[in-house]
N, C-alpha and C positions, 0 to 999 in steps of 0.2 A: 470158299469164302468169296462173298459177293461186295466187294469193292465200291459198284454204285451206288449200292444203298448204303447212302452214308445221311444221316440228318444233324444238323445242329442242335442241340438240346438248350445249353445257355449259355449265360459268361455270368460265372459265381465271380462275387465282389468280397463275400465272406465265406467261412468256413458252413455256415449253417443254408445256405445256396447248393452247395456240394451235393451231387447226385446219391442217393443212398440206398442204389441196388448194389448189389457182388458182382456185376458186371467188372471182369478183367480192366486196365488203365495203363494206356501207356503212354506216358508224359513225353513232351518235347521242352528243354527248356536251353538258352541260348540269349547272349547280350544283346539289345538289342541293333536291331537292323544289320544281323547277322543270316536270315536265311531263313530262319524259323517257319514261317507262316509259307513261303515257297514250299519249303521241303515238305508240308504236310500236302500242299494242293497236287505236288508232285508225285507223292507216294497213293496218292487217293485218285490221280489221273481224273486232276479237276484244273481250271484254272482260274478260279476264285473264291473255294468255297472258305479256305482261312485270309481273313481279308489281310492284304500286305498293303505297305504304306508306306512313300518316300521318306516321311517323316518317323523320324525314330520315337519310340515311348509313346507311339498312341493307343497301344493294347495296355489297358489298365485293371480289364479282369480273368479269372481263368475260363476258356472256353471248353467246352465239351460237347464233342465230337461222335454218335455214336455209328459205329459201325458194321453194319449187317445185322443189326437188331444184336451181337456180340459180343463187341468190345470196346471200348471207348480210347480218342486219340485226347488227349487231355494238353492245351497250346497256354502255356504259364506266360505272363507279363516278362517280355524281355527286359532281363536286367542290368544295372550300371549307367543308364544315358543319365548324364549326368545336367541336360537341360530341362530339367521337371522339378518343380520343389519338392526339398526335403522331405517333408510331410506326404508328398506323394510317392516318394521312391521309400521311406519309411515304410510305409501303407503294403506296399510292396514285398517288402520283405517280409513280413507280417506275414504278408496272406501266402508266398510261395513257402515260408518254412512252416505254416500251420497246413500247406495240401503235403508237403513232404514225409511232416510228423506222424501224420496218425491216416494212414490210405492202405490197411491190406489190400486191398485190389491191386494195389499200384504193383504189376510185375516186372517194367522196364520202363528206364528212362536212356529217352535220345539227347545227347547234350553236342550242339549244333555249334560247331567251332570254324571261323573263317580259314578256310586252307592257306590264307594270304599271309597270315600273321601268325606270329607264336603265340598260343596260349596266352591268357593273360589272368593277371589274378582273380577277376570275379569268375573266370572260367575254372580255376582251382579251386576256388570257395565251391562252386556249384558239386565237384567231383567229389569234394571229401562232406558236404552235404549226403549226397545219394550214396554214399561210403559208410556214409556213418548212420545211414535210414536202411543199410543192408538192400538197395534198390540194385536189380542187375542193371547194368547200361553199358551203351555205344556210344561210340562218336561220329558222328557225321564230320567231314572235312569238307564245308558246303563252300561252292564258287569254284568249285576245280577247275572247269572251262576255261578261267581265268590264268592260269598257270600252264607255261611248258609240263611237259610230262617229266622232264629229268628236277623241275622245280615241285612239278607234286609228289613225287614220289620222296624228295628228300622232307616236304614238309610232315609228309608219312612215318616215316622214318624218325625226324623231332616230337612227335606224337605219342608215338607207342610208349616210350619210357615214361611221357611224364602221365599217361592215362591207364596203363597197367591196376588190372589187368583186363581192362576193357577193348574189344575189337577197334578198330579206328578204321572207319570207311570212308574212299574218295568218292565225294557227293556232287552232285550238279542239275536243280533243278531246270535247268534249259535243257542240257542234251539226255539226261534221264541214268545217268551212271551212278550204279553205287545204291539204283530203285533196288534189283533182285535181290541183292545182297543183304539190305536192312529188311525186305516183307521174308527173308530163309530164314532170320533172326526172331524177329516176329513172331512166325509162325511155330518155332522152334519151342518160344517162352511162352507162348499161350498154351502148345500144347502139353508143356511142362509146368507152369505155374512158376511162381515167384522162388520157390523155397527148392526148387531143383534144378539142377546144371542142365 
């Protein structure tokens, strides 16, 4: 797997945007201005190519990502900031529960959780979303750098039970921890497909 070649394809606004080869999809999705858009530039050992923004809610469509001519890294509008109108974060949800509905391709989703903080409700809406779409996923616990190791490891620790039975990985796009472990994952489901352990 060739990592460089990565191209941006688009940013669907709507469902009928949506790429419509069988190319494999593996969705990141995440509150905003939680990590999202890092953690892809990190895993793809780029440093800008999911653009990241001090300002939270500026990504307002789905990007797609394609990968070695292979697979697609699919970056959903981070959800819940709760400074956008209605009608936009509306729009929103629309669009993230019409890519989650109906995507055979989609084999895994990354759901990109602040290691700082517990969980929070739109992060449980998201789990029993991809729960209930039968979608395998992980958990990134991005910003670990930010934490003692005896504080990340306990956030690890409040994790696993409430994302069961999903792996829970300590992530940090600066220092790169927690990269191997989600591209083992990765590779693991691509080579397996959606519908097998």
């Amino acid at each position: 797997m060739n990592t460089d070649r990565v191209q941006f394809i688009r940013c669907a606004y709507r469902r009928a945007e949506f790429p419509v080869d069988d190319r494999p999809e593996i969705v990141f999705l995440g509150r905003s201005n939680v990590g999202k858009s890092s953690a892809i530039n990190s895993l793809l050992n780029r440093s800008s190519l999911a653009r990241t923004s001090s300002t939270p809610g500026r990504t307002r469509g789905i990007g797609f990502y394609l990968v070695d001519e292979a697979f697609y890294f699919v970056d959903l509008p981070g959800y819940g900031y709760a400074k956008v109108p209605e009608r936009v974060r509306r729009s929103w949800k629309d669009l993230i529960e019409a890519y989650l509905a109906d995507r055979p391709q989609l084999i895994l989703g990354l759901l990109i959780v602040d290691a700082r903080h517990e969980p929070k409700p739109l992060d449980l809406q998201m789990r029993d979303w991809l729960l209930s779409a039968h979608v395998p996923y992980l958990v990134l616990l991005t910003k670990a750098d930010k934490l003692p190791r005896h504080q990340l490891m306990r956030s690890v620790q409040r994790a696993r039970p409430v994302f069961s039975p999903a792996e829970v990985i300590p992530f940090s796009a600066r220092t790169g921890l927690g990269v191997k472990q989600v591209w083992r994952v990765i590779r693991a489901r691509l080579a397996h497909g959606r519908n097998h352990s």
